[in-house]
N, C-alpha and C positions, 0 to 999 in steps of 0.2 A: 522470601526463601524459595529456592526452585525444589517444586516434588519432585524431580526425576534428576540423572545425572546431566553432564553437557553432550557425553557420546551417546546418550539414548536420545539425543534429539538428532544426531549425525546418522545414526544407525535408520531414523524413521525419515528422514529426509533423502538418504540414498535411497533408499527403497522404493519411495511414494517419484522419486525423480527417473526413476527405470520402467514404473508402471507410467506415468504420464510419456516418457519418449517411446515407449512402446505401444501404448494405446495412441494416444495423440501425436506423435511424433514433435514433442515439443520443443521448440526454439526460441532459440534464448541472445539476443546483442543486446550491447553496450553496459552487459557489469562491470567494465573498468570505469563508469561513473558513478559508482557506490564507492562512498571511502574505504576506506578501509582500517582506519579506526577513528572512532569522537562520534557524534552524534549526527543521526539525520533521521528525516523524514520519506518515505517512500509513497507517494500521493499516485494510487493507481486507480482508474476507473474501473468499473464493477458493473459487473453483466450477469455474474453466474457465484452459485453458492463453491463451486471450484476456484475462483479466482484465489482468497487467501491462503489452498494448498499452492497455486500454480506459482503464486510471487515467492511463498516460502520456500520453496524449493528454487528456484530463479536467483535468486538473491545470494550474493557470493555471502553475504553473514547472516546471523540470524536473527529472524524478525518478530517482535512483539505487535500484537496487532489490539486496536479498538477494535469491540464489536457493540451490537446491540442486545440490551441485558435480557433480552427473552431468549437467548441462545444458553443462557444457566437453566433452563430448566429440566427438569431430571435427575437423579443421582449420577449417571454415565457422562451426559451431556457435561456437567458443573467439573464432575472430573475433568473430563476431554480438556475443557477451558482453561481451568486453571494451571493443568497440569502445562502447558501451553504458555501460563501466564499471560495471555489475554486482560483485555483491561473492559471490564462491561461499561458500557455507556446508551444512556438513557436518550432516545431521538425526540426529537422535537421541542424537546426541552434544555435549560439551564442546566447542565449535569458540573455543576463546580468539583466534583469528587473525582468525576474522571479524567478532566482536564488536569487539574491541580497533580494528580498519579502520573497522567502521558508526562506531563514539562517535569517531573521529578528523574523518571526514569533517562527520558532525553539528557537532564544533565548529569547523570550517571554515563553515559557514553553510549546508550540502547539506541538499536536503528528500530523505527516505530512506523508498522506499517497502516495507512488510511485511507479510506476511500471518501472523498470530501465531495462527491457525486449526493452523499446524504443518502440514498439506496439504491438498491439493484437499479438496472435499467428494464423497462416493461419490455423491449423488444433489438437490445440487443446494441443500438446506437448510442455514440457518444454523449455524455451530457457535460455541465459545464462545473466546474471545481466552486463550491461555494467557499464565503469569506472563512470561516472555521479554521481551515487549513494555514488563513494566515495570519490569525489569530496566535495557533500554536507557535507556529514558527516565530514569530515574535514574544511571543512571552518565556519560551526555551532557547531565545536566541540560537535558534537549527538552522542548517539551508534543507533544502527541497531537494530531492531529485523525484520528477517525473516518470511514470510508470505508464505505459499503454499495453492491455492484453487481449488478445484477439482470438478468437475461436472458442472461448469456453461458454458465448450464451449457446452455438448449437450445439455443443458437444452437452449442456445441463443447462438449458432453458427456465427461466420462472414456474414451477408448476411440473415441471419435468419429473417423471416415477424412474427412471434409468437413462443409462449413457447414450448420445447420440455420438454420430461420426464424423471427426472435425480437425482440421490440424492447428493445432494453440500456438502463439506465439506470444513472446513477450519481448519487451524494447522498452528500456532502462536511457533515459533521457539526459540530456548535460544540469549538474547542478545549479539549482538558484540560491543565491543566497536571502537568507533571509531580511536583509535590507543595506542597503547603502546609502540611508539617508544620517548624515549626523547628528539632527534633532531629535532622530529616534535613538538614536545608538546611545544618545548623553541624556533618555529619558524625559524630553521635554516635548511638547505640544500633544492633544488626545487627535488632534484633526489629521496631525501627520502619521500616527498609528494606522485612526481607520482606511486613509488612503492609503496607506502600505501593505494591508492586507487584504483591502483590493486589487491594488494592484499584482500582489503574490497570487493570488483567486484565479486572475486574468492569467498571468505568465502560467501558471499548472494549467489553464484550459489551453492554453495557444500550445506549447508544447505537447500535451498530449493530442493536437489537432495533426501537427507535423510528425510525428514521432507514426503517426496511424498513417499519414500520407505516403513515409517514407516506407512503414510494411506494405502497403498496397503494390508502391511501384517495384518493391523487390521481393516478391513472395516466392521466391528460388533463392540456394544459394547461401542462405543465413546461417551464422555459427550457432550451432548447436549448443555452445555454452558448457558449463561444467555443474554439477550440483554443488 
């Protein structure tokens, strides 16, 4: 059941999308690789406690996010979360509860945003998308689209007390689908699962490898995008 209406999530995402292009001057290509309706995965790397405003607001729909369950703590914090509809999830561990809720919501048609990095980054550079990611995506039969965002470990660094100064960008990658093997599709063999979900692991690292190449070589010039 959602605590809040659908336009009070519209109202706080215009908003929070005029303070990040005015503060950060942020940019935004390739939302026309987000469907635009059915189910998907949004697999972006994480650098900064800003990232899951910057995609939510980036993302031409709206996005349900996993997080890590020590982010309920508090009376304001649990609200913030829920109110958000967040899905808490337990790191390092088995969490059957949270998983079982993301592939529920997935096949309700939710676009479900993750960061399959496992956590921040200590310093700001790429890490590599673990197996989890293609886990989900096989079990909620979703495709992927790829997420790389850039500029929010300077602008809120690990450990960082206020805002630094930074231009964000985000680049919204071409869909994977979540397999094209037939053996998987008709439910048979476990060996071709787990090599599918590495291989899905593999393809969200390599794509977010290009997706950063390609902001590097063009850091002028990007469509500013729409919230």
């Amino acid at each position: 059941m959602r605590i809040h209406p659908p336009f009070a999530y519209s109202i706080v995402k215009a908003a929070t999308w005029t303070f990040l292009r005015a503060r950060f001057g942020l940019e935004v290509s390739g939302q026309e690789n987000v469907p635009r309706h059915g189910p998907v995965i949004l697999a972006s790397n994480h650098a900064s406690h800003l990232d899951p405003v910057v995609l939510g607001c980036s993302s031409p729909r709206r996005v349900t996010f996993m997080a890590r369950h020590t982010l309920w703590s508090g009376f304001w914090m649990k609200l913030f979360m829920d109110s958000m509809e967040c899905i808490p999830l337990r790191r390092g561990e088995s969490d059957v509860w949270a998983i079982r809720e993301a592939v529920r919501r997935l096949r309700q048609g939710a676009v479900l945003g993750l960061y399959p990095e496992g956590t921040r980054s200590e310093d700001g550079r790429l890490g590599k998308a673990k197996r989890g990611i293609g886990l989900l995506a096989t079990l909620a039969k979703v495709p992927i689209v790829p997420v790389v965002v850039t500029g929010t470990y300077e602008a809120l660094p690990k450990g960082a007390k206020g805002l630094g100064k930074s231009k964000i960008r985000v680049a919204f990658g071409k869909l994977i689908p979540y397999t094209t093997d037939p053996a998987l599709e008709a439910g048979k063999g476990e060996r071709n699962a787990a090599n599918t979900q590495d291989q899905l692991a593999e393809a969200v690292t390599s794509s977010w490898q290009m997706l950063l190449a390609n902001l590097k070589d063009s850091s002028h010039g990007t469509n500013p995008g729409r919230p």
